[in-house]
PLY file of the C-alpha trace (Angstrom):
ply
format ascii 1.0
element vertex 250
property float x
property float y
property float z
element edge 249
property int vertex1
property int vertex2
end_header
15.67 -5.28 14.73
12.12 -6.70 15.14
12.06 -5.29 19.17
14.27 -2.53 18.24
12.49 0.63 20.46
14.23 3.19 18.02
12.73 2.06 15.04
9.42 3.24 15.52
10.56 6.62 15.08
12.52 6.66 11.54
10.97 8.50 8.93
10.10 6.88 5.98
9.99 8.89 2.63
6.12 7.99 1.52
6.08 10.57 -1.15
9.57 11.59 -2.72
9.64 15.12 -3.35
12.27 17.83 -3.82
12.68 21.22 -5.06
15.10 23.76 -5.83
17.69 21.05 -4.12
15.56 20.94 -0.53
13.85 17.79 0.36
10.57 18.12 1.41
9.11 14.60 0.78
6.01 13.80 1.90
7.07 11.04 5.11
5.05 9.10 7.68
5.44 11.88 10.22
3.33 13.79 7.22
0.77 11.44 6.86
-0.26 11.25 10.88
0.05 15.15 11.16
-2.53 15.42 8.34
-4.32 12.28 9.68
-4.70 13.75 13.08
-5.52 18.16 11.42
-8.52 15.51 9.18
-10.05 13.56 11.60
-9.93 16.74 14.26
-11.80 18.82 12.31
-14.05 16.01 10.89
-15.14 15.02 14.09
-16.07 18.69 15.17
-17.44 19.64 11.68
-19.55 16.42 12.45
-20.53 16.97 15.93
-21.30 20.22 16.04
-23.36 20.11 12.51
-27.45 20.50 13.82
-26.90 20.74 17.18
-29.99 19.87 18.63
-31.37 20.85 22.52
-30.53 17.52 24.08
-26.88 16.68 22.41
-25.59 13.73 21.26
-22.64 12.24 22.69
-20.21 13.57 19.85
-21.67 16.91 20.59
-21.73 16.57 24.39
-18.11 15.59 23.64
-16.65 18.52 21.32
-18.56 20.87 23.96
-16.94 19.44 27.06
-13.70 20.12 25.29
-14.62 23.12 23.45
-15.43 24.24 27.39
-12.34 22.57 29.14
-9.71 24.73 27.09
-11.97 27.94 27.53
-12.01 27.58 30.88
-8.49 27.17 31.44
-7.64 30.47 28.88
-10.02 32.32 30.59
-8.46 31.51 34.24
-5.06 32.12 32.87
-5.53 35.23 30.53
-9.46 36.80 31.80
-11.05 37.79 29.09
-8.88 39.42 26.96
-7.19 35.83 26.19
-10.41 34.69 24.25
-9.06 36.36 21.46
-6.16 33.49 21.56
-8.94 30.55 21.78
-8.94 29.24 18.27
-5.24 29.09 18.33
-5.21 27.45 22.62
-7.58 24.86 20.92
-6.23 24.07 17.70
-2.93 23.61 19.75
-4.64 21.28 22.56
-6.30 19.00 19.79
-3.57 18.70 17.39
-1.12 17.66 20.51
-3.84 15.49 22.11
-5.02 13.36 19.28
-1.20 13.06 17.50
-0.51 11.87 21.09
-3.49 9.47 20.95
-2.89 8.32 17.24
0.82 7.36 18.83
-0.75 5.03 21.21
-1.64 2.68 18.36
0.47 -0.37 16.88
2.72 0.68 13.70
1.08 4.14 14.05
3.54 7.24 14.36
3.94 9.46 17.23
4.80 12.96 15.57
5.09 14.23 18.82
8.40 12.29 19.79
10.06 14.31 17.10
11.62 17.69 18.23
11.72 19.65 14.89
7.51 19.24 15.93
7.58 20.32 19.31
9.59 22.90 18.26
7.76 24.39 15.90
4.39 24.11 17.96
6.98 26.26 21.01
8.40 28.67 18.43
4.70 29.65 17.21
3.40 30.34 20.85
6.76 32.21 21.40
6.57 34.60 18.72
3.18 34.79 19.23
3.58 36.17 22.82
6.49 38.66 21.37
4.30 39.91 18.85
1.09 40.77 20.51
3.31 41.86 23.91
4.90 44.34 21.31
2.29 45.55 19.24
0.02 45.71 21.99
2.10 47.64 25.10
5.40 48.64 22.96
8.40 48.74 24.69
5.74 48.75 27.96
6.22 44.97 27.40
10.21 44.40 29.02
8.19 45.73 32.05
7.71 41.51 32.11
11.53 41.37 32.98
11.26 43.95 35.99
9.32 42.21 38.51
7.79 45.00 41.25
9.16 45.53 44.63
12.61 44.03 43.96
15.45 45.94 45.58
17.30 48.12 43.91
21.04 46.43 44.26
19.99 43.36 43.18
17.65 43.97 40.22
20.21 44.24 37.02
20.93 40.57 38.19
16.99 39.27 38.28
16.08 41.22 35.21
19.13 39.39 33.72
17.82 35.80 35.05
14.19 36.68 33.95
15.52 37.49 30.77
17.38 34.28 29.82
14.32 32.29 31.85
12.39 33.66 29.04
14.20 32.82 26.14
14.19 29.10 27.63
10.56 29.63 27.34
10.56 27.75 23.94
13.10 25.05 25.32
11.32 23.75 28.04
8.15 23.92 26.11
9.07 21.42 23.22
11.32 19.19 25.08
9.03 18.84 28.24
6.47 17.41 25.50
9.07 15.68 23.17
11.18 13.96 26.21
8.02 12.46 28.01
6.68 11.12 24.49
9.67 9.39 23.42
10.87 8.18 26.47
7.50 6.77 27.39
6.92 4.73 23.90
10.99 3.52 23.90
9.83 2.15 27.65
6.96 0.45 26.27
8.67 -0.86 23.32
11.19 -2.09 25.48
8.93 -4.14 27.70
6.70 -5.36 25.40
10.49 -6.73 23.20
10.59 -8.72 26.43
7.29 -10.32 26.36
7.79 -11.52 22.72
11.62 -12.84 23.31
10.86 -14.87 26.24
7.73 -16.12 24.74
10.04 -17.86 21.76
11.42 -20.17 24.95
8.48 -22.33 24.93
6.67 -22.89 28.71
9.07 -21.22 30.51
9.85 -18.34 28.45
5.59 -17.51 28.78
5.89 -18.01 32.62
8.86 -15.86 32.74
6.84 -13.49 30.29
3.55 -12.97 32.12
5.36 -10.60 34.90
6.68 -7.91 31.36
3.42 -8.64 30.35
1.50 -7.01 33.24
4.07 -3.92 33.57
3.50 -3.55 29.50
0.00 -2.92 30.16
0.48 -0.92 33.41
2.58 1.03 31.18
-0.27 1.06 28.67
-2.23 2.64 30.33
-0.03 5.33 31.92
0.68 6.37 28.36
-2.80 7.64 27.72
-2.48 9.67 30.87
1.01 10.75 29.99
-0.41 11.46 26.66
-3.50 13.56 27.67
-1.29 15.34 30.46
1.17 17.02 27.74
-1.37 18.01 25.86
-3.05 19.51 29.57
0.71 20.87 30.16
1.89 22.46 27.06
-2.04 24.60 26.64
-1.72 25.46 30.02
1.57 26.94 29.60
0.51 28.63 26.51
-2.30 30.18 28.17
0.18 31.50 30.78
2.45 32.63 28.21
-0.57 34.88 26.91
-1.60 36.10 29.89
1.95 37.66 30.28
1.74 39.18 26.82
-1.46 40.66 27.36
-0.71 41.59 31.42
3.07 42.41 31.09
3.09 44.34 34.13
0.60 41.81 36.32
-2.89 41.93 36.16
0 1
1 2
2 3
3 4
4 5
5 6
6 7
7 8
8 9
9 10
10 11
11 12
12 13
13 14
14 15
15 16
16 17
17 18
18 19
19 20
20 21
21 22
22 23
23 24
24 25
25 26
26 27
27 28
28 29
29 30
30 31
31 32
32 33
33 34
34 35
35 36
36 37
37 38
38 39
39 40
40 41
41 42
42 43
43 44
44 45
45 46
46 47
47 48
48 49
49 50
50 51
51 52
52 53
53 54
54 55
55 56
56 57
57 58
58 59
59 60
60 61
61 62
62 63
63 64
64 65
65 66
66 67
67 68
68 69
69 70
70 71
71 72
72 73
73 74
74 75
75 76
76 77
77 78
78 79
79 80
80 81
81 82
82 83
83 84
84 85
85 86
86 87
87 88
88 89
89 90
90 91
91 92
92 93
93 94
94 95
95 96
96 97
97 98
98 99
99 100
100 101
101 102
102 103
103 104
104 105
105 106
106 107
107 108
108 109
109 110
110 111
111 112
112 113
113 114
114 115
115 116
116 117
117 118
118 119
119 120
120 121
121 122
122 123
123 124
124 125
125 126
126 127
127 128
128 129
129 130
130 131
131 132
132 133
133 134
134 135
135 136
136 137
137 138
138 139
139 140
140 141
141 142
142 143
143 144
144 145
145 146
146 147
147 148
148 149
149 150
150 151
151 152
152 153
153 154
154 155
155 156
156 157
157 158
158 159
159 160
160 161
161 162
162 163
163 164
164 165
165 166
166 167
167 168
168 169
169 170
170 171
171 172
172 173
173 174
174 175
175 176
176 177
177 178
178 179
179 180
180 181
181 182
182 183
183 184
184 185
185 186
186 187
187 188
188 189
189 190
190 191
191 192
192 193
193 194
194 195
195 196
196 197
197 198
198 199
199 200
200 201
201 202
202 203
203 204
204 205
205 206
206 207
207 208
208 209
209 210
210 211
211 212
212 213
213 214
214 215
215 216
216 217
217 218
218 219
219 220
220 221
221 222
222 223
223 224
224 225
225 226
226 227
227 228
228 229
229 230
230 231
231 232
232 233
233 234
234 235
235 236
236 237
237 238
238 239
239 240
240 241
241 242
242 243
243 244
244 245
245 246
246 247
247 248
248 249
């Protein structure tokens, strides 16, 4: 059970709690998401407090990121999508350090549960339904007629750009979920090997060093993979925007 890859993702009751008959007990996948909400806003609380002209490298940091997600809103949505910014980087740091925070021995990755990356999809989904309907009314299902599609054959793509949008929320979470999980049960896996051959004395460690190396090969992919779906599941979001704000095309 000690290399068991699974493990790392039960959820362990920290706090029991329960009302009205509904658990809601306060759990190690509780702990990390208010870890990670604590020591985002800490950090930019902290870095950005007396900014002076030549920044510091905590400043220099939270601007470069501050200016990263802009940037990409701006290029996806124009403008108009600045509105969306505190909610495009709230969602890109939350993501990004929970990723991070996973990368860390006996630390949880609240990402490889879907009931998260769910939620996080769900909010950007009603979000675009919202503002595409309160801002352009029923001017918003122009999204599912795209322009210059013939006649004959557009009650069949209205129909698939329909049900591609209601996936909209399915590829978002599990894109993000799948690569998380499947990428720490791969680690897990290879560094399992590393410790069970090393228990066969000399030759075990020789036959270890090769899981060894791909353990930290792997290592270090993580922290791209880890950045990357953050990268991936703003960018989409800023897409998603953009469509509720330019139903029609810009």
């Amino acid at each position: 059970m000690a290399n068991d890859p699974i493990k790392q993702f039960h959820l362990n009751e920290l706090i029991p709690l329960e009302i009205g008959g509904v658990d809601i007990s306060f759990t190690n996948s509780s702990l990390f998401m208010v870890a990670t909400v604590v020591l985002t806003s800490g950090f930019l609380i902290w870095a950005t407090n007396g900014r002076g002209m030549v920044p510091s490298r905590a400043q220099s940091l939270a601007e470069i990121s501050y200016e990263f997600v802009a940037g990409m809103l701006r290029d996806s949505a124009g403008s108009q999508g600045m509105k969306f910014f505190p909610l495009v980087f709230s969602l890109f740091l939350f993501i990004l350090v929970a990723n991070m925070f996973g990368m860390f021995p006996y630390f949880f990755t609240v990402t490889s549960h879907i009931i998260i990356t769910v939620a996080l999809a769900l909010l950007v989904f009603l979000t675009v339904l919202g503002v595409g309907f309160l801002k352009h009314g029923f001017g918003f299902l122009k999204l599912f007629v795209p322009s210059g599609v013939p006649i004959v054959i557009l009650p069949l793509v209205v129909a698939i750009e329909i049900i591609s949008f209601l996936a909209r929320p399915i590829s978002h979470s599990v894109r993000l979920f799948a690569n998380m999980l499947a990428g720490h049960i791969t680690l897990k896996v290879f560094a399992g090997f590393v410790v069970s051959l090393s228990s066969f004395g000399a030759v075990g460690i020789a036959g270890s060093i090769l899981p060894m190396l791909m353990t930290i090969g792997l290592t270090a992919l993580e922290f791209l993979v880890a950045f990357l779906q953050a990268y991936v599941f703003t960018m989409l979001t800023c897409m998603y925007i953009n469509d509720a704000l330019h139903p029609g095309g810009h």
